[in-house]
C-alpha positions in Angstrom: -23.1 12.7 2.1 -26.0 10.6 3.1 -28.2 7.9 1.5 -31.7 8.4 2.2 -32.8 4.6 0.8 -30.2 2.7 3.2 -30.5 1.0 6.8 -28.2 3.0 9.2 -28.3 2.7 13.2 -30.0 5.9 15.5 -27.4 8.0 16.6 -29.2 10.4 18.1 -32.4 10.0 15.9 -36.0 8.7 18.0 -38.8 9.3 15.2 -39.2 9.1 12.1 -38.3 5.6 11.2 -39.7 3.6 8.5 -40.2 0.2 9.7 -38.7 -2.2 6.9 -40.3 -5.3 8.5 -43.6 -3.6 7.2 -42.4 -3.8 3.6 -41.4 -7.8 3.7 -43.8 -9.2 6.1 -46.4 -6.4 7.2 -45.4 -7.3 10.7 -43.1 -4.3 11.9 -42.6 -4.1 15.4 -44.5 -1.0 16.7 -42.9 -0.2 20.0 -40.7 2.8 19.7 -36.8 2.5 18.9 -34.5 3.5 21.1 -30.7 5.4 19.4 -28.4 2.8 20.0 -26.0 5.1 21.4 -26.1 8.0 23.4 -25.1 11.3 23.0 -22.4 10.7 25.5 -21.0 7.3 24.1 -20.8 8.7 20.3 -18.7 11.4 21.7 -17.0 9.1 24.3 -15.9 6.6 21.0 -14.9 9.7 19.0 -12.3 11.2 21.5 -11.4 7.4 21.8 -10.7 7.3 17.8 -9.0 10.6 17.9 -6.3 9.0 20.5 -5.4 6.2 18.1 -2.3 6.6 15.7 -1.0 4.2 13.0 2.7 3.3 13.7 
């Protein structure tokens, strides 16, 4: 399930943005965004997740 209207991080993603900053002040940055994660780190905090068990 995803929510088109809502503010998520990149995972992944490099284009397509929509600046929100535009909507409340006109004054969006306009250098490109970076994912905040890599490929590799998602999957790295995934198996990390996977290892953890409730006791």
């Amino acid at each position: 399930m995803t929510f088109p209207g809502t503010i998520m991080p990149a995972f992944y993603k490099t284009t397509g943005f929509i600046r929100p900053g535009d909507g409340f002040t006109g004054k969006a940055g306009t250098e490109p965004l970076d994912p905040l994660l890599t490929a590799q780190q998602v999957e790295d905090v995934v198996a990390y997740l996977m290892t953890l068990r409730e006791e």
